[in-house]
Every structure is written in C-alpha cells, then in structure tokens.
C-alpha positions as CSV (number, residue, x, y, z in Angstrom):
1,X,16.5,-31.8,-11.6
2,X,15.4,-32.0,-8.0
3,X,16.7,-28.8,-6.8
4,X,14.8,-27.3,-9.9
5,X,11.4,-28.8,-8.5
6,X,12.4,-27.7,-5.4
7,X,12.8,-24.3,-6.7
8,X,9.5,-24.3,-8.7
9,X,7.5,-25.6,-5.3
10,X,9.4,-22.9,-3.1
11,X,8.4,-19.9,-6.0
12,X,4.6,-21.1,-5.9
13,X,4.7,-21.0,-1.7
14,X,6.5,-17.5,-2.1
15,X,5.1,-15.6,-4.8
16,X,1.6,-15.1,-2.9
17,X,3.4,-13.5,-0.5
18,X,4.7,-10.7,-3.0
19,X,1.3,-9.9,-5.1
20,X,-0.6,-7.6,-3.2
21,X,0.0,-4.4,-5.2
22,X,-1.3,-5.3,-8.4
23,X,-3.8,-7.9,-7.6
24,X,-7.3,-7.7,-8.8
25,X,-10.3,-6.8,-6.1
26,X,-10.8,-10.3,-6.4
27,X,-8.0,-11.4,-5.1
28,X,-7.5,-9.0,-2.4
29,X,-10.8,-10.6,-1.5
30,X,-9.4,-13.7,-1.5
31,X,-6.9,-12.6,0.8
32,X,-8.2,-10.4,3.2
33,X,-12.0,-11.9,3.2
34,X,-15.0,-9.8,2.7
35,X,-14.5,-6.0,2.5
36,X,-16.1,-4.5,5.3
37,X,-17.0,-1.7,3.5
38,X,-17.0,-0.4,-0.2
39,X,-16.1,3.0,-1.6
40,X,-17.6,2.7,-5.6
41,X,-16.6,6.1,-6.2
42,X,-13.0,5.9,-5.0
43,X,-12.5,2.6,-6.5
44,X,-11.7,1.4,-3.2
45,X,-12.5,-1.9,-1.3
46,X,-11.7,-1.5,2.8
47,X,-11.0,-4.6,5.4
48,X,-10.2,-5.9,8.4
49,X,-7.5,-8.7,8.7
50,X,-6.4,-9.6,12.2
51,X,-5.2,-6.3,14.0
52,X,-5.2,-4.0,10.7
53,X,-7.8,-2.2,8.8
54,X,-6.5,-2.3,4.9
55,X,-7.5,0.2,2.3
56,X,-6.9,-0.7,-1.8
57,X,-7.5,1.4,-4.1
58,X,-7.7,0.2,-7.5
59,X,-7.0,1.5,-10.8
60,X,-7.8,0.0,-14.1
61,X,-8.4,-3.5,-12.1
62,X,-5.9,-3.8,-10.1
63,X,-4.3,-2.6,-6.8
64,X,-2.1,0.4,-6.9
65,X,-2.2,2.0,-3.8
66,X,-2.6,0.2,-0.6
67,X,-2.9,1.9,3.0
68,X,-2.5,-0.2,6.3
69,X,-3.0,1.0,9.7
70,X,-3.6,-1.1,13.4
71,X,-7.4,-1.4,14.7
72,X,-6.3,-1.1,18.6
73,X,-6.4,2.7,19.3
74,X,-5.1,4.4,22.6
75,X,-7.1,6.6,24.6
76,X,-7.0,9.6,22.4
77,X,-8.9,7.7,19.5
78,X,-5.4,7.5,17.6
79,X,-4.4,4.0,16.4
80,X,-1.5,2.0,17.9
81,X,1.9,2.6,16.0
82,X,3.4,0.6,13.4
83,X,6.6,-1.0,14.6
84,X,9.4,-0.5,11.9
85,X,9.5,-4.3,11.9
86,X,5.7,-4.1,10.7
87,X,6.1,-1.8,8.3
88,X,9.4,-3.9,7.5
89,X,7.1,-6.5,6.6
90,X,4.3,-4.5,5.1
91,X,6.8,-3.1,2.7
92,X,8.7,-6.5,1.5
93,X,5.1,-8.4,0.7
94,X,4.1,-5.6,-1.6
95,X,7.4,-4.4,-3.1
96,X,7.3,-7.3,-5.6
97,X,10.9,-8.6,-4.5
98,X,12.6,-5.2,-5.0
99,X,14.8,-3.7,-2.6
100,X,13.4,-0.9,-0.2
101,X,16.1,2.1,0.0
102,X,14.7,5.2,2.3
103,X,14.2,8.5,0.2
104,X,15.8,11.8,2.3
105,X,13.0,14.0,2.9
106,X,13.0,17.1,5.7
107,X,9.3,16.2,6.8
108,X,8.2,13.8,9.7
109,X,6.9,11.3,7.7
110,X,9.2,8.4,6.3
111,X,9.6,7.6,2.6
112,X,10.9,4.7,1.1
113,X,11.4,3.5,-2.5
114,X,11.5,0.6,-4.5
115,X,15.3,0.3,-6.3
116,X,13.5,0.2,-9.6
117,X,11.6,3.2,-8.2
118,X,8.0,1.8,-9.4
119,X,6.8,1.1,-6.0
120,X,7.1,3.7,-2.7
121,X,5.8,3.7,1.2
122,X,5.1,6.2,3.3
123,X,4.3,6.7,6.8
124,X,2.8,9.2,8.5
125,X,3.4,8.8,12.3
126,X,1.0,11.6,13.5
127,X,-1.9,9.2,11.9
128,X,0.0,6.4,12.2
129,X,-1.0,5.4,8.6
130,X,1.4,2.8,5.9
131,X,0.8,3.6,2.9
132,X,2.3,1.9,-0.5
133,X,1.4,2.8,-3.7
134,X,2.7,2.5,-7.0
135,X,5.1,5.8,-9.0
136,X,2.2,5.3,-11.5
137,X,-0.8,6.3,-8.9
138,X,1.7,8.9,-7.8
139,X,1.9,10.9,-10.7
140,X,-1.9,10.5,-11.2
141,X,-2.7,12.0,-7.9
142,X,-0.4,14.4,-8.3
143,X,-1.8,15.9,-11.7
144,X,-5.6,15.3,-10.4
145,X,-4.4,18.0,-7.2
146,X,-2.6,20.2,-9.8
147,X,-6.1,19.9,-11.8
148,X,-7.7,21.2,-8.7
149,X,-5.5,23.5,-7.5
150,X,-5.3,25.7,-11.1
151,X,-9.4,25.5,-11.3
152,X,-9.5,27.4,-7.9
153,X,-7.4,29.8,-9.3
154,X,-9.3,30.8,-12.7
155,X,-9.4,34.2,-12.8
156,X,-6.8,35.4,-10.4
C-alpha cells in the first residue's frame, strides 16, 4: 500500500512536467508567467521564461503547437543554438511520456516523432527555432497552405 502512495505522490510531482502541449492558455500562464505579448488573431500567447522566448499557439483551447528558441543572440542578431541536450529536454516535457524516434528527412532541419506519432519536433538550425506541435495542427496547416496555394492559382 505504501509503494502505491508512493507512486500516486511521485505521478502528481511528474505529470506537470509532461502537460505542456495540450494545456489551456491558462495554464501556460501559470507556467511561464505573464505573456509578454499577445497575438489574438493567431491564437497565440508569446513569453519569456529564463533564457527562452516560448511561442503557443492554441487551437480550440488548448496548446498544439509550441515553438521555443534562446533570448541570448550572437553578434549577427541570430539567437544562441539549442544544445541537443536542450532540445532533449524540450522534447520529453511535451511529448506526453512517448518515446521520441528521429524521422529521415534529406533537409537540414531535424525531425523527430512521437512513437504514437501524435506529437512531432522540428528544428531548424539556420533560425535556430524548436518547434513541437501536434499531427493534428500539422495536417491543419497543411490544408490551410494547400487552401492558399490553389486560390493563387484560379485561373491558370
């Protein structure tokens, strides 16, 4: 019976740790303090947490895409990289528990994947940008470019 409160006290210490995509603005507030700015239209709230400026995006109230990056810049203006232990890190609070396997891609940035596939990272190291975002906001981006993309082309 002990080792069962044990295990109860230990989930509600942990569990925190693992619910930033799909937490509500309220509790990315609650989190990361005060937004330091907000984005109404894009359904985003943007902070400022120690040495990283956070972007969340929301959908339907709650989190589902969530971009990270360092403050510190060098002397070109760029931020400071990401250490793969950071994005280590970054990955395993919001991937929900899941296991983070590295998709093959021929591009520059690196893609990972949750092993249920619902959750998935990507960095881009020329802007030095993490971002994780659910398959769900995925597909939605993806059909609002294709949206885009054919209503340039009416009428070739």
């Amino acid at each position: 019976m002990k080792s069962l409160i044990y295990l109860l006290l230990l989930n509600c210490i942990v569990a925190p740790a693992f619910a930033r995509i799909g937490e509500t603005p309220e509790a990315c507030i609650a989190r990361y303090g005060e937004p330091t700015k907000i984005v109404k239209e894009e359904s985003q709230l943007i902070f400022q947490k120690g040495d990283f400026l956070i972007v969340a995006s929301f959908f339907e109230g709650k989190c589902d895409m969530i971009g990270m990056r360092k403050v510190e810049q060098d002397i070109l203006g760029t931020p400071t990289e990401l250490s793969d232990n950071e994005m280590e890190v970054l990955r395993e609070a919001n991937g929900g528990g899941q296991t983070w396997n590295v998709k093959p891609v021929m591009a520059i940035s690196k893609i990972w994947q949750t092993a249920d596939g619902q959750i998935l990272a990507q960095y881009e190291p020329l802007e030095r940008f993490l971002v994780i975002f659910t398959s769900a906001c995925n597909d939605r981006k993806n059909a609002e470019t294709k949206a885009k993309e054919q209503k340039k082309l009416d009428g070739f």
